[in-house]
C-alpha positions in Angstrom: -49.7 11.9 -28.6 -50.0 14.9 -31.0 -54.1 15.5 -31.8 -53.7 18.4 -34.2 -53.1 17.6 -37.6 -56.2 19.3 -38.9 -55.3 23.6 -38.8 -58.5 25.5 -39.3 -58.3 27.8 -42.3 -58.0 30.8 -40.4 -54.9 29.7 -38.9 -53.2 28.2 -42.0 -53.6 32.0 -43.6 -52.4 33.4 -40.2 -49.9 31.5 -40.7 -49.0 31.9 -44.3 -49.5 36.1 -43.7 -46.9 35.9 -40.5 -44.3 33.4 -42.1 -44.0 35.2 -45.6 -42.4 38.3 -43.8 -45.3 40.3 -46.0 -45.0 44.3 -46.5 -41.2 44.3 -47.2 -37.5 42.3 -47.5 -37.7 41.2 -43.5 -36.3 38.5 -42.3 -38.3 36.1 -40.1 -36.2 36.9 -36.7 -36.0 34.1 -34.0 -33.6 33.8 -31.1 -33.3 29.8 -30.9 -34.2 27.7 -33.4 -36.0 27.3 -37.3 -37.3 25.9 -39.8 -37.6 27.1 -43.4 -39.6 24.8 -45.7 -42.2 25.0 -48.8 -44.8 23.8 -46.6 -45.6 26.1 -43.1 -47.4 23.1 -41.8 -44.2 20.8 -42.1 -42.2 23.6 -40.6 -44.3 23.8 -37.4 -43.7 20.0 -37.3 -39.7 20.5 -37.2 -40.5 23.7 -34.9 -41.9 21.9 -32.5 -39.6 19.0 -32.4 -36.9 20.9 -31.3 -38.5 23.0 -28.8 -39.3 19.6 -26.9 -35.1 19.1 -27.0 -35.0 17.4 -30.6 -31.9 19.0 -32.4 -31.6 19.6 -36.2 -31.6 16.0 -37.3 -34.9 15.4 -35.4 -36.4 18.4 -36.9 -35.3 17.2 -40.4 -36.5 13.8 -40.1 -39.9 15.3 -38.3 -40.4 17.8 -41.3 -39.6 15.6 -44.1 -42.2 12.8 -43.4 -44.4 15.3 -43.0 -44.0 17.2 -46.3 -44.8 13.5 -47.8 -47.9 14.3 -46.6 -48.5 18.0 -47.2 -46.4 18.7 -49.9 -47.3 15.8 -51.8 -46.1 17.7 -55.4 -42.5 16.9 -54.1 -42.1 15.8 -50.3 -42.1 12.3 -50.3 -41.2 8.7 -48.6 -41.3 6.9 -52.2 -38.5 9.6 -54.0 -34.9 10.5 -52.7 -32.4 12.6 -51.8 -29.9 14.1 -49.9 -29.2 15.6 -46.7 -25.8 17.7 -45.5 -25.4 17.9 -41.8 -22.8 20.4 -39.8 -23.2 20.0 -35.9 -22.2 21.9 -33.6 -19.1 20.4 -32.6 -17.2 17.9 -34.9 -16.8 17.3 -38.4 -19.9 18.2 -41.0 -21.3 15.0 -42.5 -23.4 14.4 -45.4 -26.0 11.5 -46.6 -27.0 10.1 -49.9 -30.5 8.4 -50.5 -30.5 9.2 -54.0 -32.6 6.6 -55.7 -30.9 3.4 -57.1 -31.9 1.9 -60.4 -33.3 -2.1 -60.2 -31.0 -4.7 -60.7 -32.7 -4.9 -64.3 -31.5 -1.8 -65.6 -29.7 -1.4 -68.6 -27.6 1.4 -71.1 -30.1 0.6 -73.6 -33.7 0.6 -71.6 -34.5 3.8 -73.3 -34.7 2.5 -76.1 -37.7 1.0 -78.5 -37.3 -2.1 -80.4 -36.5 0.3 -83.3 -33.4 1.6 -81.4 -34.8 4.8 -81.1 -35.1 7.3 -77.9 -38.4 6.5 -76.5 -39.0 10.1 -74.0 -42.2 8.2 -72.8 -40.6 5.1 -71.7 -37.5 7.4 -69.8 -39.6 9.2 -67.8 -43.5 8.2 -67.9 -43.8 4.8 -67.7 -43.2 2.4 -64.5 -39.7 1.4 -65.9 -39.2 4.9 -65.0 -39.3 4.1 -61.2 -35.8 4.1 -59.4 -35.8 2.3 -55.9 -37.1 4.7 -53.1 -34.3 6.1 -50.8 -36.2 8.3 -48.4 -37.0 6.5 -45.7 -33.4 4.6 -45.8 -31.8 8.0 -45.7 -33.6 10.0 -43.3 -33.4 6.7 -40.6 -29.5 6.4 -41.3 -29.1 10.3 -40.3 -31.8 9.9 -37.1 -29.5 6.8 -36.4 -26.1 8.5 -36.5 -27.3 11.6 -35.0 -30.8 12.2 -33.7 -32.2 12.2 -29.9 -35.6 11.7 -29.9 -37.4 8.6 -30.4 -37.9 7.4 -34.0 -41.5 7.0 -33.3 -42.2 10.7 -32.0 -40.2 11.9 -35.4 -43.1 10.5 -37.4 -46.0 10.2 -35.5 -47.2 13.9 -36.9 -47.0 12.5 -39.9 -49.0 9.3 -39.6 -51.7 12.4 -38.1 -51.7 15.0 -40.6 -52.4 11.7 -43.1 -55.2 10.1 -41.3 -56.5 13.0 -39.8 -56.1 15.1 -42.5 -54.9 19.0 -43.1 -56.4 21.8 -44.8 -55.4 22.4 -48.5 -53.7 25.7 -49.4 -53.7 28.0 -52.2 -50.9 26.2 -53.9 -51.6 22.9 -53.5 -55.1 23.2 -55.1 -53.1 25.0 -58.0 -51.0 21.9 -58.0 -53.4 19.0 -57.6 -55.5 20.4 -60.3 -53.0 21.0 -62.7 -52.3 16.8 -62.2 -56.2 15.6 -62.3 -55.0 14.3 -66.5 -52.1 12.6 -65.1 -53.7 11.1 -62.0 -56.8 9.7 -64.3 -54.4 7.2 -65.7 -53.7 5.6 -62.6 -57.1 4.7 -60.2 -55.4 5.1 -56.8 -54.0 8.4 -57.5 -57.5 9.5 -58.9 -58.9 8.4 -55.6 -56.5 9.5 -53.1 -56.0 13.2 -54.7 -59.3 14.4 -56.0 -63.1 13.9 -54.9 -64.4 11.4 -56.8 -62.5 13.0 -59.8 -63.5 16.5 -58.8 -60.2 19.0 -57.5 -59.7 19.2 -53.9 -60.2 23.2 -52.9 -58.1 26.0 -51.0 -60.0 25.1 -47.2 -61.0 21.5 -48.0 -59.8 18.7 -45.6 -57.0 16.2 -47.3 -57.2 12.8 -45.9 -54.9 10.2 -47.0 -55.7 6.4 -45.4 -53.5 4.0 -46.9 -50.3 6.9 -46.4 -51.6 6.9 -42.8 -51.1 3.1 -43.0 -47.8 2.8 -44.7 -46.2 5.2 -42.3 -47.6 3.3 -39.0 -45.6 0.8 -40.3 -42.7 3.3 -40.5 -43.2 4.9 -37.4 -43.1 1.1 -35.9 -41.0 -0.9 -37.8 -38.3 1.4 -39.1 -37.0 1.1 -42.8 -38.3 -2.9 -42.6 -41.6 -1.1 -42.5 -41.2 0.2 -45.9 -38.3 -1.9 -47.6 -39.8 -5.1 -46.6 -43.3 -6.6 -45.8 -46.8 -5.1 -46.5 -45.2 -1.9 -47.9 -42.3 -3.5 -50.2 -45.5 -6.4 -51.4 -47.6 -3.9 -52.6 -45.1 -1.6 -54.6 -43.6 -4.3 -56.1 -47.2 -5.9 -57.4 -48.1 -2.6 -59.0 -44.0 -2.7 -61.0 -45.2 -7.0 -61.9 -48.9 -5.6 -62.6 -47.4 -2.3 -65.2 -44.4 -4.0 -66.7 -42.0 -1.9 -63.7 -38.1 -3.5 -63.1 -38.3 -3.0 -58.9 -38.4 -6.6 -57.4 -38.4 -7.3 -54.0 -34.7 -7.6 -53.6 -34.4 -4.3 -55.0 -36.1 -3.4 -52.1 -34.5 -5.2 -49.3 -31.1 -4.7 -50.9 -31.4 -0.7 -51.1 -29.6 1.1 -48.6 -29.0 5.1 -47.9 -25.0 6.4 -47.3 -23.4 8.4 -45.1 -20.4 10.3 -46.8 -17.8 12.8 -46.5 -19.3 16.2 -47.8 -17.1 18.3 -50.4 -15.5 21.8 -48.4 -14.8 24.4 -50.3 -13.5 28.3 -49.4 -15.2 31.6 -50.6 -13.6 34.9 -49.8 -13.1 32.9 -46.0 -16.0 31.3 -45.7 -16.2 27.4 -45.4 -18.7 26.2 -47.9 -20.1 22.6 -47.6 -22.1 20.8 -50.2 -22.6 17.2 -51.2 -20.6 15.2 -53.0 -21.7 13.1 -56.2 -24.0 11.7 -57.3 -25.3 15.5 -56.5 -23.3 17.9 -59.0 -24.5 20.3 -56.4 -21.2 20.4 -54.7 -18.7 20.4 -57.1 -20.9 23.2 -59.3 -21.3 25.8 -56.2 -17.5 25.3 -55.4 -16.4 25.8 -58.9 -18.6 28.6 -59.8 -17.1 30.2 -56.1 -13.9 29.8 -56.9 -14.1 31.2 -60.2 -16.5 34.5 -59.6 -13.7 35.3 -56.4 -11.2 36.6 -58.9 -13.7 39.3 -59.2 -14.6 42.4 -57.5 -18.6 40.7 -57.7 -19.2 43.6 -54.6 -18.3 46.8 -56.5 -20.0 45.8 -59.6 -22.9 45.8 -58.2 -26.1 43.5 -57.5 -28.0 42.3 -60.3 -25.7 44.2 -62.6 -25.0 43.4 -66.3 -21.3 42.9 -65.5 -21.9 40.5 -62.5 -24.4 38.9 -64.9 -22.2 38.2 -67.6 -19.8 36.4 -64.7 -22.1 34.3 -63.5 -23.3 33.3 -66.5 -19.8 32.4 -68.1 -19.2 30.7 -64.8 -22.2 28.6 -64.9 -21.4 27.9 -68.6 -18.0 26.3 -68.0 -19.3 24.5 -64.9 -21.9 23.2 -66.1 -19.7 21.7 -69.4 -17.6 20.0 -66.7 -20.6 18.6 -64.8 -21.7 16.7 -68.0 -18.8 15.9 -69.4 -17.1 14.0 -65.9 -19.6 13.6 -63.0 -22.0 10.5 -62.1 -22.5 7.9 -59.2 -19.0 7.7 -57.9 -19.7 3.6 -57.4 -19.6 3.3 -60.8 -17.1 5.8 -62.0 -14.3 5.8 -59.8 -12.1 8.2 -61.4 -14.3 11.5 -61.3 -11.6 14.6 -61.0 -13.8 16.0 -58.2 -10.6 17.0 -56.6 -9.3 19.0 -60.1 -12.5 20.5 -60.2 -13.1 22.1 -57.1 -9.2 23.6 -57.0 -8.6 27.1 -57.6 -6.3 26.1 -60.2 -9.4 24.8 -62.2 -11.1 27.5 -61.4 -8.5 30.3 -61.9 -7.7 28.6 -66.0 -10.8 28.9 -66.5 -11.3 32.6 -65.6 -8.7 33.5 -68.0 -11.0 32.1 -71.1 -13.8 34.4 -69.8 -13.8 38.1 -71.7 -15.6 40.4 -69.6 -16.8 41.8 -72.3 -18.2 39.5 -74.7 -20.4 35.9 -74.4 -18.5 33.1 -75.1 -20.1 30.5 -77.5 -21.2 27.4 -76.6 -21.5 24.9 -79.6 -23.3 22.0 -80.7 -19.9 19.4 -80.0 -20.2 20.5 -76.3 -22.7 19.2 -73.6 -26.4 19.8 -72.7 -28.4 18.2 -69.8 -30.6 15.3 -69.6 -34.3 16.7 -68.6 -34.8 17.5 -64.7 -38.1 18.7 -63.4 -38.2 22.1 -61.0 -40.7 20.2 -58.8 -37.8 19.4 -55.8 -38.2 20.9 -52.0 -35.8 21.7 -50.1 -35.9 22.9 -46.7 -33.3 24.2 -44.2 -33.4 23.9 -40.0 -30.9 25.4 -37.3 -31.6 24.0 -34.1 -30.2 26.5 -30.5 -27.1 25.1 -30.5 -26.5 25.8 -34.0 -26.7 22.6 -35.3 -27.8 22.8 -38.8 -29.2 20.7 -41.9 -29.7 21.8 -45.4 -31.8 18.6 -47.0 -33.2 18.6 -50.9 -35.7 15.9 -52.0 -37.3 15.0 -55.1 -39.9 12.6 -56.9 -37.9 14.1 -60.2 -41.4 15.5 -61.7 -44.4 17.3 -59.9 -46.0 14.2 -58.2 -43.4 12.1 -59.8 -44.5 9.8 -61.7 -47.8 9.9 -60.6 -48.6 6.4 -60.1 -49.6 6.0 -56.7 -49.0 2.8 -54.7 -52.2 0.9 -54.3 -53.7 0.2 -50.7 -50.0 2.0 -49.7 -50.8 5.5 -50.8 -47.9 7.3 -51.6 -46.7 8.3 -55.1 -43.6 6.6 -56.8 -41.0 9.1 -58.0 -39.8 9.0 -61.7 -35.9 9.6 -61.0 -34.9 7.0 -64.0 -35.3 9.9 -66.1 -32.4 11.2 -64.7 -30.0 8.8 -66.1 -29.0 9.4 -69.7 -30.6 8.6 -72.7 -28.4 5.8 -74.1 -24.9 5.6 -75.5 -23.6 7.5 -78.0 -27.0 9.9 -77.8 -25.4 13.5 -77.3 -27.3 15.7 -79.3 -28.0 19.4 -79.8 -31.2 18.9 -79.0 -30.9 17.6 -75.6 -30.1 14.1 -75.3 -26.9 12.9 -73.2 -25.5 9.8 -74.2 -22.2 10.1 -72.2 -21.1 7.1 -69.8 -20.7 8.8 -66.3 -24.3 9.1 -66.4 -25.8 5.7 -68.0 -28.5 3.3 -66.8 -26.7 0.1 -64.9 -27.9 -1.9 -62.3 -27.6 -0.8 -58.4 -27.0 2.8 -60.0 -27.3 6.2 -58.5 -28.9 8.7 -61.3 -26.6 12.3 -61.3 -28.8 15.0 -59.7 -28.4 18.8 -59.2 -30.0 19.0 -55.8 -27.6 21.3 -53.8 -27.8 21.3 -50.1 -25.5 24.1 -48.9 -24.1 25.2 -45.7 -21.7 28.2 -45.2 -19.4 28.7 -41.9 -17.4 31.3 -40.6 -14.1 31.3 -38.3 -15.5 27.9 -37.2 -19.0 29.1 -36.4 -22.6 28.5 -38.7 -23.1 31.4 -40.9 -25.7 30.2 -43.4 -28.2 27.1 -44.9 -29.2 27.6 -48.1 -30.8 25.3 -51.2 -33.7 25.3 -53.3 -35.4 22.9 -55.7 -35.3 23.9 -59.6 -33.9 21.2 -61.5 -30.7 22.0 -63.9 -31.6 25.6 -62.2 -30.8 24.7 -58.7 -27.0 25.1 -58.6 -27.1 28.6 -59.6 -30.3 29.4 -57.4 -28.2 28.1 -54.6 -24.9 30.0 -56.0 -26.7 33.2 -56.3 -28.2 33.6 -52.5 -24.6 33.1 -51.5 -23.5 35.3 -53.6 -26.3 38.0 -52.1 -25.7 37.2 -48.5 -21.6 37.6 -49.0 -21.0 39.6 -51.2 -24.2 42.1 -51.2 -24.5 42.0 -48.0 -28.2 41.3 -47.9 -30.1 39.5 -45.2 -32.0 36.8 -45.5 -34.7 38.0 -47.4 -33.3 40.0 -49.3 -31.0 36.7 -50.9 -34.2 34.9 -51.6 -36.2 38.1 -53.0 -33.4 39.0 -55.7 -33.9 38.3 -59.0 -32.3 35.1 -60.5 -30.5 33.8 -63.8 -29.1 30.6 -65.0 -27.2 29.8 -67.8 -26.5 25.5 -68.7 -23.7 25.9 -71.3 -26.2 24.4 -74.1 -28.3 25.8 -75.0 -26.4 29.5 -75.1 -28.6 31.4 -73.7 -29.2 32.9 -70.1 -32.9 32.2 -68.8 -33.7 35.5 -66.9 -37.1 36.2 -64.0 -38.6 38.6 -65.7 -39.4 41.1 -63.1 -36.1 40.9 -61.7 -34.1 43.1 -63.8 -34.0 46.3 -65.9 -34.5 46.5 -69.7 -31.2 48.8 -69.6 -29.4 45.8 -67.7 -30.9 43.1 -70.7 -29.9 45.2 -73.5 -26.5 45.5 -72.0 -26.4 41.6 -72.0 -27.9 41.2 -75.4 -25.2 44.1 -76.6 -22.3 41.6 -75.0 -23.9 38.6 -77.1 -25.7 36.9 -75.0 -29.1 35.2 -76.1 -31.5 36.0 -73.5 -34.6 33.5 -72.8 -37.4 34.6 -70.1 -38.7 32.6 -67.3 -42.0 33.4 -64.8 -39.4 32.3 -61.8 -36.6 30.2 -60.9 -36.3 27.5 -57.8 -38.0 28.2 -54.3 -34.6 28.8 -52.3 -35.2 28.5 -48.0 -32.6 30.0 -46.5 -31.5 31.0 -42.7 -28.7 33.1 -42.1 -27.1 33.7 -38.7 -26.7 37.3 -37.3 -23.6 37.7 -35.7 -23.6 41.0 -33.8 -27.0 39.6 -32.3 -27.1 36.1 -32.3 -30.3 35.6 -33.6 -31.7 33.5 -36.9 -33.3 35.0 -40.1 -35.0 33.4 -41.8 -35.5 34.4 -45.9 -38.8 32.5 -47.1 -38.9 32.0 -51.0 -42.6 33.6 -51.9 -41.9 32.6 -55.0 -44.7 29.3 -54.5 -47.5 29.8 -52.0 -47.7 27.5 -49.0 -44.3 27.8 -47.3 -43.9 29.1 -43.8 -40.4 29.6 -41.5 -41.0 28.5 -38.0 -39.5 28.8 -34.8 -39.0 30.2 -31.6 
């Protein structure tokens, strides 16, 4: 059995100084296999999986349970997601755990007896709660396509809990930035400070009751969460805090396995996830449309490849809102329309390349999604590959954590929209794709990519981000293909996104010239600045030598690419 869970602090910033490439744009450069994650502890984990013969699915599963212990701001077992799978040989193969809302939701939930929007209620309170797909969705990929034993995926796991790890920079940044939040709620107070005071860079995380909960993973499968001790005490703190989950809500939940969405980019295969995830059909549209461009010659990061991306992200994004939701409930989605290069090729034509277009108050803006996702990426040696993306919706979701279980809930509710008839210019999305109904998926952006190449793996990219993560995602392609970057280099590069409403593009502030804004102001564009945008992990795969780079987003401390 694995004895190692604690690192000493001299290793964890040995490890943090090697696996964030430092003193330039290098790759990370391995022969066989990686992993690229936002914790470098949880990418060791996948690492070492798949040096002991586990392939990409093993290292996903491995990493995953692991980040819901040492990336507690967003890795998780009580949240959801999705994972995209391309082996090696055969068909690529996606997997939606997205959260499902409780058999007692409702259009209306949001609410107050008034009729009015109630913010607090959507996304703070235990009604806020969507029923946990993690552990559903990670098991139903290990099922289909893993080789080691289940247990030996999430025994590291059940270590770094009960034995504990050593707190980096970032998550002390985090975990004190939540000490008001946690105070409301006596088992998160307890399991994520000291006695109410902040956990420090170097101190020693233990975690009990998550060691507890994920024995009974490790041993009993999904039963281990979705049933029994687990399922008992999750659902007494929803009775206990006026929450909808019951326990059927529980037993009843289960992950799917479903045919990803394939797109083509100047001849590359591009693979994303289907809906619920707008993650798909926004990369693919925004692809298809930049292609009628010369994006190369123009130039990286310049104002005219700007103003492209931006008008490309504006019109997708109007389509995401206007047509796309769980496609249980709304069966007649024009996925299909939207990712053709007919779509894509009418919409160029409305773009002037030399003036913003003007989005208005009639058109669509986006229900609230927080940037606190991971996402991580893993190629195994025979080129297996996974890009997953997982969320608890806010930092720490909704940071009520599970009594005597110890893991926090995720408050993905607040991803369905507001209420009928609620489109506002101020924010609120009251159109049906996206309303509250029982056994409901909530729409999501999370957009695990990965790109291929005359049949062989060329790339595995995502990020988290919220409403930012399509166009994070969109942009490393765009670097890698087009710009001819390497892995590194795609994640470095300054980033931009643009929602259709509000009209503005949000800009990273150090990533681009004055000259270039002014340019962008002069085409009549509203600009809007932002410290940073998403935490892409990306892994690209050198042809002419074989090997794997991967491009570490240093954006957020804590992350590490591993491999060998």
């Amino acid at each position: 059995m694995l004895r190692r869970a604690v690192l000493p602090l001299s290793l964890l910033l040995l490890l943090n100084l090697t696996w964030s490439a430092l003193g330039g744009n290098d790759p990370t450069r391995v022969r066989n296999a990686m992993v690229v994650s936002q914790s470098a502890i949880a990418s060791q984990v996948g690492a070492d999986v798949m040096q002991e013969g586990g392939n990409a699915v093993d290292a996903a599963v491995a990493t995953a349970f692991a980040m819901a212990v040492t990336h507690p701001t967003a890795g998780n077992i009580g949240g959801g997601g999705f994972l995209v799978f391309r082996p090696a040989e055969g068909e690529p193969t996606a997997f939606n755990f997205r959260e499902k809302a409780p058999a007692a939701a409702h259009p209306e939930m949001w609410l107050n007896e008034n009729g009015e929007y109630d913010y607090q209620r959507h996304h703070e309170s235990h009604k806020a709660v969507g029923v946990p797909g993690t552990v559903a969705g990670l098991y139903l990929a290990w099922k289909t396509h893993g080789k080691l034993p289940w247990k030996r995926l999430v025994e590291p796991a059940v270590l770094l809990a009960a034995d504990g790890f050593v707190v980096g920079d970032g998550l002390e940044r985090t975990l004190k930035g939540e000490i008001d939040r946690f105070k409301k709620y006596p088992a998160s107070l307890a399991q994520f400070t000291k006695n109410g005071e902040p956990y420090l860079a170097g101190d020693v995380l233990k975690q009990p009751d998550l060691a507890k909960t994920l024995e009974r993973i490790r041993d009993q499968g999904p039963a281990g969460f979705y049933e029994g001790e687990t399922a008992e005490l999750l659902v007494k703190e929803m009775e206990a805090n006026g929450g909808l989950i019951t326990l059927e809500d529980m037993k009843g939940y289960a992950a799917q396995q479903c045919q990803p969405l394939t797109g083509k980019y100047r001849g590359y295969d591009v693979i994303g996830m289907p809906p619920p995830s707008s993650g798909g059909v926004g990369v693919i549209e925004m692809l298809n449309i930049l292609e009628g461009y010369d994006i190369r010659s123009a130039g990286s990061g310049s104002a005219l490849n700007l103003h492209r991306m931006a008008e490309a992200m504006r019109r997708s994004y109007a389509d995401r809102a206007q047509h796309l939701g769980d496609p249980d409930f709304n069966p007649d989605m024009p996925v299909k329309e939207l990712i053709s290069k007919e779509h894509a090729a009418e919409l160029r034509k409305t773009i002037d390349e030399s003036k913003a277009s003007v989005s208005t108050p009639e058109s669509f803006e986006w229900a609230y999604e927080s940037d606190e996702t991971t996402h991580f990426s893993v190629v195994d040696a025979d080129r297996n590959a996974v890009s997953m993306t997982y969320t608890l919706e806010y930092a720490y979701g909704s940071a009520i954590t599970v009594p005597g279980a110890g893991f926090i809930l995720n408050n993905e509710m607040g991803d369905f929209n507001a209420g009928p008839g609620l489109t506002t210019a101020g924010g609120l999305i009251g159109t049906k794709p996206n309303l509250a109904l029982p056994q409901k998926r909530m729409l999501s952006s999370m957009s695990p990519t990965i790109i291929a190449k005359d049949g062989e793996l060329f790339m595995v990219t995502g990020s988290p981000g919220g409403r930012t993560i399509i166009n994070t995602v969109l942009q490393t392609i765009l670097n890698v293909v087009d710009h001819k970057m390497n892995a590194q280099e795609a994640v470095d590069a300054g980033r931009i996104h643009h929602q259709w409403l509000p009209s503005r593009i949000m800009y990273e502030h150090q990533g681009f010239s004055p000259d270039t804004l002014a340019i962008l102001r002069d085409m009549g564009h509203e600009l809007y600045r932002n410290n940073k945008q998403g935490t892409a992990e990306v892994i690209v795969v050198d042809a002419k030598s074989g090997h794997l780079e991967g491009g570490l987003d240093r954006r957020r401390p804590d992350g590490g690419a591993a491999g060998y």
